[in-house]
C-alpha positions as CSV (number, residue, x, y, z in Angstrom):
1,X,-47.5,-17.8,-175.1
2,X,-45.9,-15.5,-172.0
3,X,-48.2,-13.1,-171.3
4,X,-46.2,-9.4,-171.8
5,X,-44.8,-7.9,-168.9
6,X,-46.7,-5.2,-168.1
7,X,-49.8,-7.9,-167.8
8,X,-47.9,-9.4,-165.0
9,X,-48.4,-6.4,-162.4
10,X,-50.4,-7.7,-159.5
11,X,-53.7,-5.6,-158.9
12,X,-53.9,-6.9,-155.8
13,X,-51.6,-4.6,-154.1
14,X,-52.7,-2.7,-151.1
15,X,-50.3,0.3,-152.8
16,X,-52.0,3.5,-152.7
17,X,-50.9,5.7,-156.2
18,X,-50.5,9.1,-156.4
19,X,-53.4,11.5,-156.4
20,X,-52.5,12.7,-159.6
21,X,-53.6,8.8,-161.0
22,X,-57.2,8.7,-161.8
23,X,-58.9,5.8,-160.8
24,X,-59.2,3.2,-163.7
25,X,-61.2,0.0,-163.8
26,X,-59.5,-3.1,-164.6
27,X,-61.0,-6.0,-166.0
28,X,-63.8,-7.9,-164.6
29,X,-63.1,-11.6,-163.4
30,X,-64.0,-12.9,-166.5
31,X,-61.0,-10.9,-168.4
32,X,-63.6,-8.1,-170.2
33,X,-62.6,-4.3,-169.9
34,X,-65.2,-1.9,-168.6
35,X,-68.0,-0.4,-171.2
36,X,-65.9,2.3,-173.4
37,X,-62.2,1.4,-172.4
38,X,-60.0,0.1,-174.9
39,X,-56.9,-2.3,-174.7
40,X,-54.5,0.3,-175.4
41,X,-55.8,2.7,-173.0
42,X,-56.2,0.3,-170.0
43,X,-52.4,-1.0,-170.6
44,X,-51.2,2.8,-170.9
45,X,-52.9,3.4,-167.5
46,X,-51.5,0.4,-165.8
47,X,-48.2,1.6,-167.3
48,X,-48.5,4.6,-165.7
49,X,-49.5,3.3,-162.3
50,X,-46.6,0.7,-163.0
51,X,-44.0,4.0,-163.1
52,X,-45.6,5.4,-159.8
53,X,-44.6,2.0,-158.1
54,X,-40.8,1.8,-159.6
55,X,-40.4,5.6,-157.9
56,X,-41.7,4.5,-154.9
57,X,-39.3,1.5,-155.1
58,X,-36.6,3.9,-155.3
59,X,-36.8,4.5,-151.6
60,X,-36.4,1.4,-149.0
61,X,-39.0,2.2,-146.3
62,X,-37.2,-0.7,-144.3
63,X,-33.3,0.9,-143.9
64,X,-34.3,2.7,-141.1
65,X,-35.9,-0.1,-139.3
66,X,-33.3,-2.8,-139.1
67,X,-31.2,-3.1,-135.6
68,X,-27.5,-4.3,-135.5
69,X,-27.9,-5.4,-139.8
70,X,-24.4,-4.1,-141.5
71,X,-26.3,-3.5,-144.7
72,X,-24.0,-3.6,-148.2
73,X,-24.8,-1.4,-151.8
74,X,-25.2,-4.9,-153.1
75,X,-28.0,-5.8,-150.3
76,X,-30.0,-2.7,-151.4
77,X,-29.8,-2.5,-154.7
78,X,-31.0,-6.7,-154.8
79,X,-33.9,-5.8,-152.7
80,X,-34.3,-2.7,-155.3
81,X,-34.1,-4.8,-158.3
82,X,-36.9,-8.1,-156.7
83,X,-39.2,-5.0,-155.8
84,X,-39.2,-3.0,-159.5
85,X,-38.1,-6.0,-162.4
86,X,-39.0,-8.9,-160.9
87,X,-42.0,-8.6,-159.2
88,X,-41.6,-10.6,-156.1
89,X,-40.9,-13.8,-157.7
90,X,-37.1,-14.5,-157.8
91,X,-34.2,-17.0,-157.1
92,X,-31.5,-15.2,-154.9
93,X,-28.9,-17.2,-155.7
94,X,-25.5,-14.8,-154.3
95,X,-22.2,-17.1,-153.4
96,X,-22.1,-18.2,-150.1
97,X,-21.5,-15.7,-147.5
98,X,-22.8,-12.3,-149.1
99,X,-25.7,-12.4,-146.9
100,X,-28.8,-14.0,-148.9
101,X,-31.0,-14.3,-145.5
102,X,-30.5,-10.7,-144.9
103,X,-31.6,-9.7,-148.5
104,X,-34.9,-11.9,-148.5
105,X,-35.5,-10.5,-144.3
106,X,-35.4,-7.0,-145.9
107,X,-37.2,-7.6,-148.7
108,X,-40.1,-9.3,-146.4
109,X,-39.9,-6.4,-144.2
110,X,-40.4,-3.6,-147.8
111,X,-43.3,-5.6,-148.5
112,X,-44.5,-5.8,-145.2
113,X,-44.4,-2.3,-144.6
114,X,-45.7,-1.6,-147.9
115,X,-49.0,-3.4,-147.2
116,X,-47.9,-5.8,-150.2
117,X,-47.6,-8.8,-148.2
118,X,-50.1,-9.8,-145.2
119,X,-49.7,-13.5,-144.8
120,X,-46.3,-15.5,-145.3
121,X,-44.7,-18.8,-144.8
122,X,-40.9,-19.3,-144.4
123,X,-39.8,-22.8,-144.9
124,X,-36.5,-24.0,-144.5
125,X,-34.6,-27.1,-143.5
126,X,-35.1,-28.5,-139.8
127,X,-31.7,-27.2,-138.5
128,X,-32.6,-23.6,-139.3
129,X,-35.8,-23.3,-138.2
130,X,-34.6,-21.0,-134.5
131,X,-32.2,-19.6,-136.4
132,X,-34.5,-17.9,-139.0
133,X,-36.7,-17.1,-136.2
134,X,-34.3,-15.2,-134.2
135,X,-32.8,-13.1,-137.3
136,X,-36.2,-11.9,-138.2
137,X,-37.0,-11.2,-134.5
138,X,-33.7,-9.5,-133.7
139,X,-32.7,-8.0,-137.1
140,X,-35.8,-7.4,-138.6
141,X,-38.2,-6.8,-135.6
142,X,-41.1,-9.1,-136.9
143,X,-42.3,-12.2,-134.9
144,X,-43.1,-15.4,-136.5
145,X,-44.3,-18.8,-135.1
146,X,-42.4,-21.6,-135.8
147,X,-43.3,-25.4,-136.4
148,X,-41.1,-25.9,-133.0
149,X,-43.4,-23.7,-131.3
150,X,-46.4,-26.0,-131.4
151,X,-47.2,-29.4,-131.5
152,X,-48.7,-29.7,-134.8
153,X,-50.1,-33.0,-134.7
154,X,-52.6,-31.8,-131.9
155,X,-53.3,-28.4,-133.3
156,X,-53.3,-28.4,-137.2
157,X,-55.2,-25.3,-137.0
158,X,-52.0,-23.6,-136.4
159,X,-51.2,-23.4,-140.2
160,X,-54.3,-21.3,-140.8
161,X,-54.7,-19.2,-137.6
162,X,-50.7,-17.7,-137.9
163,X,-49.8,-15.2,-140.6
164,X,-46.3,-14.8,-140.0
165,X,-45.5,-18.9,-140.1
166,X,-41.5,-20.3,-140.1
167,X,-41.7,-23.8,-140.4
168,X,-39.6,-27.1,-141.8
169,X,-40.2,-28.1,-144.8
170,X,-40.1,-31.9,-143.5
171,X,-42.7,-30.8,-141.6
172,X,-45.0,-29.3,-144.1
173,X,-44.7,-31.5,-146.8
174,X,-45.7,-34.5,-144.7
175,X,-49.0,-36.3,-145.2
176,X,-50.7,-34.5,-142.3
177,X,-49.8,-31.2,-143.2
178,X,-49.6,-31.2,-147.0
179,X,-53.2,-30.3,-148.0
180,X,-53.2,-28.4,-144.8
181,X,-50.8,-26.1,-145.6
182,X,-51.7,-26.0,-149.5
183,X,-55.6,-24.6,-148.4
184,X,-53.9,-21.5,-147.7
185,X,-53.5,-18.2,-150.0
186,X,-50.4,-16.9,-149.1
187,X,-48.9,-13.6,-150.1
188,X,-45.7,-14.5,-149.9
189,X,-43.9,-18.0,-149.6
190,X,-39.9,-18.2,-148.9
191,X,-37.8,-21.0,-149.3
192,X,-34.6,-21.2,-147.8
193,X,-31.7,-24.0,-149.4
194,X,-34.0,-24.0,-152.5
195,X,-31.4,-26.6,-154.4
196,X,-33.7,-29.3,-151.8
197,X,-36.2,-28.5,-154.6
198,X,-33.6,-29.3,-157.8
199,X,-36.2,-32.7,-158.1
200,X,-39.9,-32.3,-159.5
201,X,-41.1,-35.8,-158.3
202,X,-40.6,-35.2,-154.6
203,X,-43.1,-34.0,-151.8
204,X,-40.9,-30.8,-151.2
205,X,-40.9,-30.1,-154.7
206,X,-44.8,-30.8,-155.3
207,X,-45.6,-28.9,-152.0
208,X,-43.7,-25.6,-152.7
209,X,-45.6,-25.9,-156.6
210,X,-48.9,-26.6,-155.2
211,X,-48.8,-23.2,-152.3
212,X,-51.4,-20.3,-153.7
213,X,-49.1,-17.6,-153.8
214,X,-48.5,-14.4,-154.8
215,X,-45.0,-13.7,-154.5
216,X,-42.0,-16.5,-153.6
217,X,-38.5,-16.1,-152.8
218,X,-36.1,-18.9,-153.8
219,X,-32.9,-19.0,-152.2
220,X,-29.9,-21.0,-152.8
221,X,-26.0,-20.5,-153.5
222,X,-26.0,-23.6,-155.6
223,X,-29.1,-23.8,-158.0
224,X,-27.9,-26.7,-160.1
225,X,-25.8,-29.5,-158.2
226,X,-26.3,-32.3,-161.0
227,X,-28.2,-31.4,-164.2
228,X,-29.7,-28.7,-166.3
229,X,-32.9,-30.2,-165.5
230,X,-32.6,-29.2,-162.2
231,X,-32.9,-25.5,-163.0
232,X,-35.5,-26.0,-164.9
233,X,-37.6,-27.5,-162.0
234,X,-36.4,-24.7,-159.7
235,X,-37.6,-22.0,-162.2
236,X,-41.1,-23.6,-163.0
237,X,-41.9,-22.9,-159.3
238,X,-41.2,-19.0,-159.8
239,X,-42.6,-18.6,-163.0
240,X,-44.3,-21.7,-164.9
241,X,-43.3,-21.4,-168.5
242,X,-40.3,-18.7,-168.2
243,X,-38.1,-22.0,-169.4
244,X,-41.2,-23.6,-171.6
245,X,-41.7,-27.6,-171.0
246,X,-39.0,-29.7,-170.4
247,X,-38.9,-31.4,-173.2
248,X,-38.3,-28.1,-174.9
249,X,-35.8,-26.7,-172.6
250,X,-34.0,-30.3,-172.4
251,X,-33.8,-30.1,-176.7
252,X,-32.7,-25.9,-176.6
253,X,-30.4,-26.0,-173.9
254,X,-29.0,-29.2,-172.7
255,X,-25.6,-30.2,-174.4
256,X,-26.2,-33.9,-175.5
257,X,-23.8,-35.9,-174.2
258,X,-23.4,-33.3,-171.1
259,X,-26.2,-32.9,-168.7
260,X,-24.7,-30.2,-166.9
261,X,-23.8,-28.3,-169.9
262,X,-25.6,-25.5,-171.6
263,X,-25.7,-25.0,-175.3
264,X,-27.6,-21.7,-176.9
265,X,-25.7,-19.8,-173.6
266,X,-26.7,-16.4,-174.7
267,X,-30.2,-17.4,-175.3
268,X,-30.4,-18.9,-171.7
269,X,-28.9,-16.5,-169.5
270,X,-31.6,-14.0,-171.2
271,X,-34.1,-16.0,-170.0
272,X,-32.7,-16.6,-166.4
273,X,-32.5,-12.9,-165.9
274,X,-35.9,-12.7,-165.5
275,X,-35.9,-14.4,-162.7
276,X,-32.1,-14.6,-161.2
277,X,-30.1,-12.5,-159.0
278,X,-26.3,-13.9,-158.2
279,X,-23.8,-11.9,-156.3
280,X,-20.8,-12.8,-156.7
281,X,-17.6,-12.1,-154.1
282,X,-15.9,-10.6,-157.4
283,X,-18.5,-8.1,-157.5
284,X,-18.8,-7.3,-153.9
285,X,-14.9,-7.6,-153.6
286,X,-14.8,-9.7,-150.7
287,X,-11.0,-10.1,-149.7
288,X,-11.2,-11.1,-146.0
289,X,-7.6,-11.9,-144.5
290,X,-6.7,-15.4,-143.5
291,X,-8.2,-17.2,-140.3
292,X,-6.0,-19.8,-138.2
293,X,-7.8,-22.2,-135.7
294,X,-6.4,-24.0,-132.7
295,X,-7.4,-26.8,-130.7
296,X,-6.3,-26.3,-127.1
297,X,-7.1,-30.4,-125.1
298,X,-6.6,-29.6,-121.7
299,X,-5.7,-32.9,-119.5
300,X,-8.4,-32.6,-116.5
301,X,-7.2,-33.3,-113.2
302,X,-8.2,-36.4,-111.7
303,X,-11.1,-35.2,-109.8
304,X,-12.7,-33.4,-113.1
305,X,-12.2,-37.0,-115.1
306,X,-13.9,-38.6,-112.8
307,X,-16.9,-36.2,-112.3
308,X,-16.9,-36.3,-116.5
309,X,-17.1,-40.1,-116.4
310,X,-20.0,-40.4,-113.8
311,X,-21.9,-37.6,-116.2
312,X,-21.4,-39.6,-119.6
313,X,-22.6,-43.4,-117.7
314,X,-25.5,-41.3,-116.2
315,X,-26.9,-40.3,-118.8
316,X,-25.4,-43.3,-121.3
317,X,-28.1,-45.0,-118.8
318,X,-30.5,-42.9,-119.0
319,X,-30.4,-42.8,-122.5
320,X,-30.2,-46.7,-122.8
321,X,-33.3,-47.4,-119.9
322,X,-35.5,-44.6,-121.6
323,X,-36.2,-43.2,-118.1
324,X,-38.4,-40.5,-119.5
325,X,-35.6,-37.4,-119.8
326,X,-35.7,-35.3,-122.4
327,X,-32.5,-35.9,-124.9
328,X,-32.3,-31.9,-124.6
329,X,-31.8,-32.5,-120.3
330,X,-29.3,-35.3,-121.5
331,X,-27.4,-32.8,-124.3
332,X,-27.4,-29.8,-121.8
333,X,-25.7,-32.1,-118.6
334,X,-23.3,-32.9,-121.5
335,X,-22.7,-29.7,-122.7
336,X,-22.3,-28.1,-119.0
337,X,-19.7,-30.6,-117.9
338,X,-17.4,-30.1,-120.7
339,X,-17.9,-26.5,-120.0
340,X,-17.0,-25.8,-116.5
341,X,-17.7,-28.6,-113.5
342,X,-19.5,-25.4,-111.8
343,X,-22.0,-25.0,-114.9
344,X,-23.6,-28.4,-113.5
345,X,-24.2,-27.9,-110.0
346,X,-28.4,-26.5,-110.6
347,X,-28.8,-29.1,-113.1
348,X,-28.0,-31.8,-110.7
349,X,-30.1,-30.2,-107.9
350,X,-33.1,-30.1,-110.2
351,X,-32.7,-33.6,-111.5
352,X,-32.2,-35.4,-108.3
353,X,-35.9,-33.3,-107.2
354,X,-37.6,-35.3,-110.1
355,X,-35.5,-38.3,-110.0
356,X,-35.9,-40.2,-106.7
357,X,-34.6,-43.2,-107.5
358,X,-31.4,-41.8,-109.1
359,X,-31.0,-39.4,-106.1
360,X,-28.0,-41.4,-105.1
361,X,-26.2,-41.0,-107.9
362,X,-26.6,-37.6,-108.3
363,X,-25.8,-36.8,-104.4
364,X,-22.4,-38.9,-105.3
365,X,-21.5,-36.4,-108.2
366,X,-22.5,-33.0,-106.1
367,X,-20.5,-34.5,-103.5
368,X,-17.6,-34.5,-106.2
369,X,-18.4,-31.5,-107.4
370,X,-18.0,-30.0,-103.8
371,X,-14.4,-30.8,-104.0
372,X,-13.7,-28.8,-107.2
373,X,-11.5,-25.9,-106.3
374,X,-10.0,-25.1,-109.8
375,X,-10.0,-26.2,-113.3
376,X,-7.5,-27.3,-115.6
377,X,-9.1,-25.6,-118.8
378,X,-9.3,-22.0,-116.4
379,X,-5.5,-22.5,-115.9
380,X,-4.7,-22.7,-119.4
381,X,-7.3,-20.1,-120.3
382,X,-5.1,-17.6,-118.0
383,X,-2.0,-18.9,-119.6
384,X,-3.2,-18.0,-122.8
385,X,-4.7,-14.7,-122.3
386,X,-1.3,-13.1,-120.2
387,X,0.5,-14.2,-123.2
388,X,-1.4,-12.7,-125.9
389,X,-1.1,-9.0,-125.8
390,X,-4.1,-8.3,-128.6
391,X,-7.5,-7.7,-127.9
392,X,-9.6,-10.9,-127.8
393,X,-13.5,-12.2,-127.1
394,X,-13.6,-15.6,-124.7
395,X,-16.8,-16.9,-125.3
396,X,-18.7,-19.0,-123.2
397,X,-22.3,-21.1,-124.1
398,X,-23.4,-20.8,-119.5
399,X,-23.8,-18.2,-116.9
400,X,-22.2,-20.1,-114.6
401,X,-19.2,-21.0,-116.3
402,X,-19.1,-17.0,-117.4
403,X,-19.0,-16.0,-113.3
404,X,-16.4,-18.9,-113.0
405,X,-14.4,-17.0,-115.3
406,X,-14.8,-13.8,-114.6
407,X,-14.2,-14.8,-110.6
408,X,-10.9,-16.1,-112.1
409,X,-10.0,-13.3,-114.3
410,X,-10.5,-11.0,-111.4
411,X,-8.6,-12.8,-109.0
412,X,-5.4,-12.8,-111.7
413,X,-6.1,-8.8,-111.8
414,X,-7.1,-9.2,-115.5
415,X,-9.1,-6.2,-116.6
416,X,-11.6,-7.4,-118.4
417,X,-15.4,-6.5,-120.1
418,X,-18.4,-8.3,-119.8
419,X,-21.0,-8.3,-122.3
420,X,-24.0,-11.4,-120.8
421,X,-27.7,-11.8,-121.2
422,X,-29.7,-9.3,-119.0
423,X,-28.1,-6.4,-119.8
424,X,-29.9,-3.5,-121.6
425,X,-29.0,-2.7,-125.1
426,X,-27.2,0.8,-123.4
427,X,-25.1,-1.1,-121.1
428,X,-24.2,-3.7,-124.0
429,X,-23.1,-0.5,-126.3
430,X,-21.0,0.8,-123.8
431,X,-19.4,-2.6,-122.8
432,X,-18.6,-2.9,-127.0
433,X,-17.3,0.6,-126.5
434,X,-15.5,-0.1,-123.5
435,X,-13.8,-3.2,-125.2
436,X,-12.7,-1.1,-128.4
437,X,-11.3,1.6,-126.6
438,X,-9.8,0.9,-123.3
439,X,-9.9,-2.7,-122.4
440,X,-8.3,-5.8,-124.1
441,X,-10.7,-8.5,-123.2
442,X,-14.2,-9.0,-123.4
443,X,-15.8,-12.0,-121.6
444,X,-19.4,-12.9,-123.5
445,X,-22.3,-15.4,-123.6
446,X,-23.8,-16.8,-126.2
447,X,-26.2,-13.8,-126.4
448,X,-23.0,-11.8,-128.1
449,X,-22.9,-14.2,-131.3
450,X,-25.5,-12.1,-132.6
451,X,-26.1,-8.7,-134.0
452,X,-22.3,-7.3,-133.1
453,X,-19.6,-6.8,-134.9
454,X,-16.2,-6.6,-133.7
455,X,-14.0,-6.3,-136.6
456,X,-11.7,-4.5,-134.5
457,X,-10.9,-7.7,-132.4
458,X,-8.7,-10.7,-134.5
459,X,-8.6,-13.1,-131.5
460,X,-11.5,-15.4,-130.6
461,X,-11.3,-17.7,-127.4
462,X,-14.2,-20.4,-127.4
463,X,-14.0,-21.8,-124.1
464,X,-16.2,-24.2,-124.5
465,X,-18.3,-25.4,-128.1
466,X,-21.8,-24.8,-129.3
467,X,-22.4,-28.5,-130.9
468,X,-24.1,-27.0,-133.9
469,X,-21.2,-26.0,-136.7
470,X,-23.4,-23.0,-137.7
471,X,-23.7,-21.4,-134.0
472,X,-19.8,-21.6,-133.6
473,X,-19.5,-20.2,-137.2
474,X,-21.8,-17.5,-135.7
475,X,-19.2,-16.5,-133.2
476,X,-16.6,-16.8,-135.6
477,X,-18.5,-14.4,-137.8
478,X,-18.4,-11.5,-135.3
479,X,-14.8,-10.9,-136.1
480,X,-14.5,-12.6,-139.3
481,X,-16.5,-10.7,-141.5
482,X,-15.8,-7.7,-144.6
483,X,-14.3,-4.7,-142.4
484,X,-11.5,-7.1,-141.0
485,X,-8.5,-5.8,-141.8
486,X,-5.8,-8.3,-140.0
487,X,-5.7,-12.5,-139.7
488,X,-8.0,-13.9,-137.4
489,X,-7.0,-16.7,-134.9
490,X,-9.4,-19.0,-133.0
491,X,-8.7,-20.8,-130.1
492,X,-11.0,-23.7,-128.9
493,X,-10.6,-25.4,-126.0
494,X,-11.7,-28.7,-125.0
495,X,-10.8,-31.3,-122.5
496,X,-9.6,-35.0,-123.1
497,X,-12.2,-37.8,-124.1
498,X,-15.0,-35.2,-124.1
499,X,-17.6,-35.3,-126.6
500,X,-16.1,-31.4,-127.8
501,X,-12.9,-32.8,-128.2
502,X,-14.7,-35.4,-131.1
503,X,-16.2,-32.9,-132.1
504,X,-13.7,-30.4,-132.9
505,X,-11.8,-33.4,-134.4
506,X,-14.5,-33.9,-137.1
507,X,-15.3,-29.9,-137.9
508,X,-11.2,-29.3,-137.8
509,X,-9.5,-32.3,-138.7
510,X,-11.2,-33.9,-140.9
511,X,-13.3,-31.5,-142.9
512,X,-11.3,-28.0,-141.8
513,X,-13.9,-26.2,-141.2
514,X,-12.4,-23.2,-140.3
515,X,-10.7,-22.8,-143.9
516,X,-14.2,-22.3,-144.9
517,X,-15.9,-19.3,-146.2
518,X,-18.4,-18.4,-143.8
519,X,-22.0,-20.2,-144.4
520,X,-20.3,-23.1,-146.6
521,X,-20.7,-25.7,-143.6
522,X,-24.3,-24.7,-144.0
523,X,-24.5,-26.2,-147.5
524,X,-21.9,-28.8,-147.0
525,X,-23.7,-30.0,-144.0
526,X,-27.3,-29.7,-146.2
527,X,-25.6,-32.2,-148.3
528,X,-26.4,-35.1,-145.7
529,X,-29.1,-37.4,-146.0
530,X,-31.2,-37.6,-143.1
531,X,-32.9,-34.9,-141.4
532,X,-31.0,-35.1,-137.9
533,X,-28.7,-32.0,-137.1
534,X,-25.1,-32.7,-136.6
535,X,-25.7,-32.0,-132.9
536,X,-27.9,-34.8,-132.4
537,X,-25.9,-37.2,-134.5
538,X,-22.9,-36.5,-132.7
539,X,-25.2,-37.1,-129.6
540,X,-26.0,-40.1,-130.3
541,X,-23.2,-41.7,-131.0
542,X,-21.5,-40.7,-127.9
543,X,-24.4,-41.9,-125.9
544,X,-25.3,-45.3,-127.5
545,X,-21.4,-46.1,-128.3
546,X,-20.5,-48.0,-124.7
547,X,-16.9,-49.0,-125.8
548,X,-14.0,-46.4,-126.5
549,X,-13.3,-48.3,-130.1
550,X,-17.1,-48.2,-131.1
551,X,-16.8,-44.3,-130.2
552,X,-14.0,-44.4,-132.9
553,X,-15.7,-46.2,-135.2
554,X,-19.0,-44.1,-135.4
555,X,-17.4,-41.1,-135.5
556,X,-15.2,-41.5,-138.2
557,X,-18.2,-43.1,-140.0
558,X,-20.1,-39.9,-139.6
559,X,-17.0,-37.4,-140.4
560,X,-16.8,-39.5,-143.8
561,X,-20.4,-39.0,-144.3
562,X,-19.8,-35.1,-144.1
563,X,-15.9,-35.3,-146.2
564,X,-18.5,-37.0,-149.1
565,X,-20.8,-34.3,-148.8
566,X,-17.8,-31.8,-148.8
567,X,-16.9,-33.3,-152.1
568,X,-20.3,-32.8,-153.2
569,X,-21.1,-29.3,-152.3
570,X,-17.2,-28.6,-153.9
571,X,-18.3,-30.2,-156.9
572,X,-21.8,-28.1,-157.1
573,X,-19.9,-25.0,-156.2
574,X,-17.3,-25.4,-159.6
575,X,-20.5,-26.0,-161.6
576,X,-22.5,-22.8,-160.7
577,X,-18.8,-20.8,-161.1
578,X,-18.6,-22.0,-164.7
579,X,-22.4,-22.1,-165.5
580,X,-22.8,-18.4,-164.2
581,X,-19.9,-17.0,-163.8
582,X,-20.9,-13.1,-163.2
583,X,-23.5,-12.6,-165.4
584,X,-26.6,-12.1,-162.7
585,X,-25.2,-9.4,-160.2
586,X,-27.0,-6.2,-159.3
C-alpha cells in the first residue's frame, strides 16, 4: 500500500515554521508517537506545518538571484509546482527547447537557499559535463566540481569530500566509482537525458536506483523511446511503487499486441501526475520565425593552402607517432588554422619550445606564416558585411583571429562593437547597448554565446566553427530564441578541404541541423552509441584518415550514424506527442 500523502513530507527539512506552530514531536525511529499524542492529532499538526511550507513556496527566494536567465511564467510556476505537490521527486519532461536545465538550476538554487538541500550530485552525459558547470556558475552563481576537474582514479576521495559534485554518469557508474559514489547520502541527485535510464538492467540504471537520496530530479524530453516498460523503470527511480510492479503495470496498462501503447489512459495519466511535469510549445506558444543557414567555402590562396596542409601532416604525425601531445594541443592547432593563419603564430612558438626535434618543422610554417598579408575568408567576410545593411554578430572561437578582424574592419572604416573576454560586465552592457542603438555590427568571442540575448539582431556571422553542434547552437541561440520577431539567417564560413568544411557538411547537409528546434541536436546526437563527443569523432577521422577518399568514406559513415539516430529521436519524439499530448503542463 502507498503510504498517504501527507506521510510523505520530509522531516528532515532545515525549514524553520512560523512562530505561531508549536513545536510537535514526531515519531521516534521505531515509528511510535510520543506518550499522549494520537494519530489524528500528529497528522493534523504536520498538516498544518505542511500549509506553512506551500505559503512559503508561494514566493521564489531564487528570482532575484539569477544573472542574465530570461525566466518564462511556465519556468516559475514548474519550479512552484516540484516545491509544493511533488516534493522534490519529479520527471521534468518539457519538449525540447523550453528550457528544462534552467528549471531544475532554479529549483537547486530554491532549495539551496532554503537550507533544504546541502549535498548534491548532478550527473549527466560526458559531453555536457562543462556545459552544466558553466550554466550553474554563470546563471545560477553556485560552483560545483566536476569529474573533469580531477583525476578520479588517483583521488576517489573526491566523491565524498565535494558537496556540490557535476559528474558523468559513465564515470560514476563504473566499477571504481559505483559503491563509491553509492556510500553517500545525498540530498539531492539530478539526472540530466534521463531516457539513458529507460533500461532497469544497466549500470546507469542500477546506480541512479541504488544513490541515498532525498530528493531527485529526472530530466528528459523523451521519457519513453521504445516501450511502456520504459516509463515504468524511469518512474520506479522517483517513486518506487507509484506504477506498482511490473508485472502489474505491464497487465493494467500495456496494450497487448502494442508495447508502446497504453490502455486504461485515464487511469495512467492520474498516476503520472504525481510525478510528471511536460511543457509543451502549445502551452508556452512558442512561434519563433523561420531560420536560414549558409555555408560560405572560401578558396584560400596558395600561401594559406599550403600553411593548412603542413598543419594537418604535422599533427596527422603526431597523432600517428604518439609523440606525447595532448589530442586537445592537436584539436586547438586545428581549430586555429581554419580560423585565421594569425590565430596560430603563439601556438607554434610554444610548441617548437617543447618540441626540439620538430623545431624544423615548425620554424618552416612560422616562416610561412610570416608571408601572410591577408586572407581570403577576411575578404569575403568584408564583402558580406558592406552588403548587408541589417544589424549582425560575427563571431569568432580566438583572440587573435578577433584583432585580425577588427584590424580589418577598421582599416575598411567599418564601425563596429566589440564585445571579448576581459571586459567588465559594465563595459559588456554598454557594448550590447551600443550595438542595439547606434551601431550595426558587433564583433564577439566565444565568451558572448552565453548569458545575452540579442533578439533584436537576425543576422549571425560564424567566422570560424566551434566543433561541438551544441556550442554553435549556443550562438545560434542568442538571436534565435522567443522574443524574435523577424527570420534569422546564419552565415558560416569555412575554407576548402578544412576539417569545418566536413563538418558543416555533416550538421547542414546531411542532417540540417539548422531546421532544428533548438536543443534537438542534443537528443539526436544522445542517440549515438559510444561515449565520444562529435568533436572528437570528427577528429579522429580527419587525423587517422591519410587518403582524401578514406576522408570520404569515414565521414559519410559517421553522418549516417547520426541520420539513423535522427530517425530515432524523430520516431521517440511522435511517441511522447501522442502518448502525452498536453495533459502534464503547469
Amino acid at each position: 500500500m502507498q503510504p498517504n500523502a501527507t506521510a510523505e513530507i520530509p522531516l528532515s527539512f532545515s525549514f524553520q515554521p512560523p512562530k505561531h506552530l508549536e513545536p510537535f514531536a514526531a515519531p521516534n525511529h521505531d515509528g511510535d508517537l510520543p506518550p499522549g499524542q494520537g494519530l489524528a492529532a500528529y497528522r493534523a499538526k504536520l498538516d498544518l506545518y505542511h500549509l506553512a511550507l506551500l505559503r512559503e513556496f508561494d514566493e521564489l527566494l531564487c528570482l532575484d538571484m539569477l544573472t542574465n536567465v530570461e525566466r518564462y511564467w511556465y519556468q516559475i510556476e514548474t519550479v512552484k509546482k516540484v516545491l509544493k505537490h511533488f516534493r522534490g521527486r519529479v520527471l521534468l519532461s518539457d519538449e525540447v527547447g523550453l528550457g528544462k536545465t534552467i528549471e531544475a538550476g532554479m529549483l537547486v538554487k530554491e532549495y539551496r537557499l532554503r537550507g533544504l538541500v546541502k549535498k548534491a550530485l548532478i550527473l549527466v552525459p560526458p559531453a555536457l559535463v562543462s556545459q552544466w558547470q558553466g550554466e550553474m556558475r554563470e546563471k545560477f552563481g553556485m560552483e560545483f566540481i566536476t569529474s573533469d576537474d580531477v583525476d578520479i582514479k588517483r583521488h576517489p576521495e573526491f566523491w565524498g569530500e565535494n558537496d556540490w559534485v557535476i559528474a558523468s554518469i559513465h564515470t560514476a557508474k563504473n566499477k571504481t566509482n559505483f559503491d563509491l559514489v553509492t556510500q553517500i547520502k545525498y540530498d539531492l541527485v539530478v539526472v540530466d537525458e534521463a531516457h539513458h535510464l529507460k533500461n532497469k538492467t544497466t549500470l546507469a540504471w542500477k546506480l541512479v536506483n541504488a544513490l541515498q537520496k532525498k530528493f531527485i530530479f529526472l530530466l528528459t524530453a523523451t521519457p519513453v523511446q521504445n516501450d511502456l516498460m520504459e516509463l515504468h523503470n524511469l518512474l520506479t527511480l522517483l517513486k518506487p511503487g507509484v506504477l506498482k510492479t511490473e508485472a502489474q503495470f505491464r497487465k493494467e496498462y500495456v496494450a497487448r499486441g502494442d508495447v508502446r501503447m497504453p490502455k486504461n489512459r485515464e487511469s495512467l495519466k492520474e498516476l503520472l501526475r504525481e510525478v510528471m511535469i511536460r511543457n509543451t510549445r502549445s502551452l508556452v506558444d512558442v512561434k519563433l520565425p523561420k531560420r536560414f543557414a549558409a555555408t560560405i567555402t572560401v578558396q584560400p590562396s596558395p600561401l594559406e593552402k599550403e600553411l593548412y596542409e603542413r598543419i594537418t601532416q604535422f599533427t596527422r604525425r603526431q597523432y600517428g607517432e604518439s609523440t606525447g601531445l595532448e589530442k586537445m594541443t592537436l584539436n586547438n592547432l586545428l581549430m586555429k588554422a581554419g580560423s585565421c593563419p594569425f590565430a596560430l603564430e603563439d601556438s607554434l612558438r610554444n610548441l617548437k619550445e617543447r618540441m626540439n626535434g620538430a623545431a624544423g618543422q615548425i620554424d618552416s610554417m612560422l616562416d610561412l606564416l610570416k608571408n601572410v598579408r591577408e586572407t581570403e575568408k577576411g575578404k569575403q567576410l568584408l564583402q558580406l558585411v558592406r552588403k548587408n545593411p541589417a544589424k549582425k554578430i560575427v563571431f569568432t572561437n580566438f583572440l587573435r583571429t578577433f584583432d585580425y578582424l577588427a584590424g580589418l574592419f577598421g582599416d575598411a572604416g567599418i564601425p563596429f562593437v566589440e564585445f571579448r573576454s576581459g571586459m567588465t560586465n559594465e563595459q559588456k552592457d554598454a557594448a550590447v547597448e551600443q550595438f542595439r542603438d547606434r551601431t550595426d555590427l558587433l564583433l564577439m568571442t566565444e565568451v558572448g554565446a552565453e548569458g545575452r540575448n540579442l533578439q533584436f539582431c537576425q543576422t549571425m556571422i560564424n567566422y570560424d566553427l566551434p566543433w561541438n553542434p551544441m556550442r554553435l547552437e549556443q550562438r545560434i541561440g542568442r538571436i534565435h530564441r522567443i522574443g524574435q520577431t523577424k527570420d534569422v539567417f546564419v552565415f558560416n564560413f569555412c575554407i576548402t578541404d578544412s576539417i569545418e568544411e566536413y563538418i558543416l557538411y555533416i550538421l547542414d547537409k546531411k542532417i540540417n541541423m539548422f531546421e532544428l528546434v533548438i536543443g534537438e541536436i542534443d537528443s539526436i546526437l544522445g542517440n549515438l552509441d559510444g561515449e565520444e563527443e562529435f568533436s572528437d569523432v570528427v577528429l579522429d577521422i580527419w587525423l587517422r584518415s591519410t587518403q582524401k577518399e578514406e576522408l570520404h568514406r569515414n565521414i559519410e559513415n559517421f553522418a549516417e550514424q547520426i541520420l539513423q539516430a535522427r530517425a530515432e529521436y524523430q520516431k521517440t519524439k511522435e511517441l511522447d506527442e501522442a502518448l502525452f499530448e498536453q495533459e502534464f503542463e503547469v
